[in-house]
C-alpha positions, 0 to 999 in steps of 0.5 A, a space after each residue: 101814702 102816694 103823691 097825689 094824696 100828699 099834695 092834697 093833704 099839703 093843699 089842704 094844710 093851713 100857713 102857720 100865721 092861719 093856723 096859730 089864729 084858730 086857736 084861743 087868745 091863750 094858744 095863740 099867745 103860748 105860740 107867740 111867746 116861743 115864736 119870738 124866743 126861737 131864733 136862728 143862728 147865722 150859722 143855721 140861716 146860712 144852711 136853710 139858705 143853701 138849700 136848692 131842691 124844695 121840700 113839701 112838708 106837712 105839719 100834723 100838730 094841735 093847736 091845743 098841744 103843749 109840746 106843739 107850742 113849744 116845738 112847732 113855732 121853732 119849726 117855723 122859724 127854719 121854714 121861714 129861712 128859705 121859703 123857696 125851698 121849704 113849704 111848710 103847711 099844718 093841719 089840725 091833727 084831729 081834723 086829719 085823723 086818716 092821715 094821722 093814722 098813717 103816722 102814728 108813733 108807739 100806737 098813738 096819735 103824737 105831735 107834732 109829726 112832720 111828713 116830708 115830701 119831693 117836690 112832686 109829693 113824693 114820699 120821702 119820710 116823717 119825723 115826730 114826737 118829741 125830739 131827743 133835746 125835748 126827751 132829755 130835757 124832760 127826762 132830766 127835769 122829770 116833770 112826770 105828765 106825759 104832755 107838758 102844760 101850753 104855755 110852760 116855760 122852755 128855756 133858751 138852751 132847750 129851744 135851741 136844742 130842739 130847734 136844732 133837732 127839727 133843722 136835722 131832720 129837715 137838713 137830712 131831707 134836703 140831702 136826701 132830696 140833692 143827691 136823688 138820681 131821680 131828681 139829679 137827672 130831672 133837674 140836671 144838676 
C-alpha cells in the first residue's frame, strides 16, 4: 500500500454520521445505542487530547455488522476527543474489496479493520477484528456464532473494555508517529 492509494482510499472514506446514515432505520439505531453507552474517562480524554502529530485513519467496517456496531461507535468516540490529530473516515468493506484484500486477517474478510496512516498517508499499520476484551468476552460467555447478532446488548464493563482496546492501538500509532526521526526532523520537535 503506498501513500498515494491511502489518501485516495481516506478521501473516499465516508464521516461517521454519513456513514452510519446509510444503513437501515435498525442499523442506525444499533449504532446509536453503543454511541450514547461509549463514553471517555477524563483520564482517556486527557491522553487523545495530548496527541500532537495527526494520524489518518481508515475505518473498514459494514454498517450491517454486529461486532461493527458494537465496536466502531467506541472508535469514534476517541476520534471525536482530538479531531486535529485524529481523522478518521470508514468505508463499507464490501464497496472497497481491493483494499479489504490487503487486510485480510486469518484469510477472511473482518471487521472492523482499522488502517493507520502518517500525516502524508505513510503506512504505518493496521489493526482489526475483534479486540482481545471482545475475544474474552465472548469466549467467556460462548455465545458460539461467529458474529454477534446487531444490536445485542454489550454491557458497560465490555464497551469500556474494548474502548480501551482501540485507545491502545490508536495510542501506540500516535508514539510511534512523535518519536519518527523522519517526522521529528520535518516538524523539528
Amino acid at each position: 500500500m503506498d501513500s498515494s492509494y491511502l489518501k485516495a482510499k481516506h478521501e473516499a472514506g465516508k464521516p461517521y454520521q454519513a456513514y452510519v446514515a446509510a444503513g437501515t432505520a435498525q442499523q442506525q439505531e444499533n449504532w446509536q445505542r453503543i454511541y450514547e453507552q461509549a463514553k471517555l474517562t477524563d483520564a482517556q480524554r486527557s491522553l487523545i487530547g495530548s496527541f500532537v502529530r495527526r494520524v489518518n485513519i481508515i475505518a473498514m467496517s459494514g454498517v450491517w455488522c454486529g461486532d461493527c456496531s458494537q465496536q466502531c461507535p467506541a472508535i469514534q468516540r476517541i476520534a471525536e476527543a482530538n479531531p486535529e490529530a485524529i481523522d478518521l473516515r470508514w468505508l463499507e468493506r464490501d464497496d472497497h474489496k481491493d483494499l479489504q484484500q490487503l487486510v485480510r486477517i486469518n484469510a477472511g474478510d473482518r471487521v472492523p479493520v482499522l488502517i493507520f496512516c502518517a500525516e502524508d498517508y505513510e503506512p504505518v499499520g493496521w489493526y482489526g477484528d475483534r479486540t482481545l476484551s471482545r475475544y474474552r468476552a465472548l469466549a467467556q460467555k460462548q455465545l458460539g456464532p461467529s458474529c454477534p447478532l446487531p444490536g445485542a446488548p454489550v454491557s458497560d464493563d465490555d464497551l469500556a473494555a474494548t474502548l480501551q482496546d482501540w485507545l491502545d492501538q490508536i495510542e501506540r500509532v500516535h508514539l510511534l508517529l512523535r518519536l519518527s526521526g523522519r517526522l521529528r526532523q520535518k516538524h523539528g520537535d
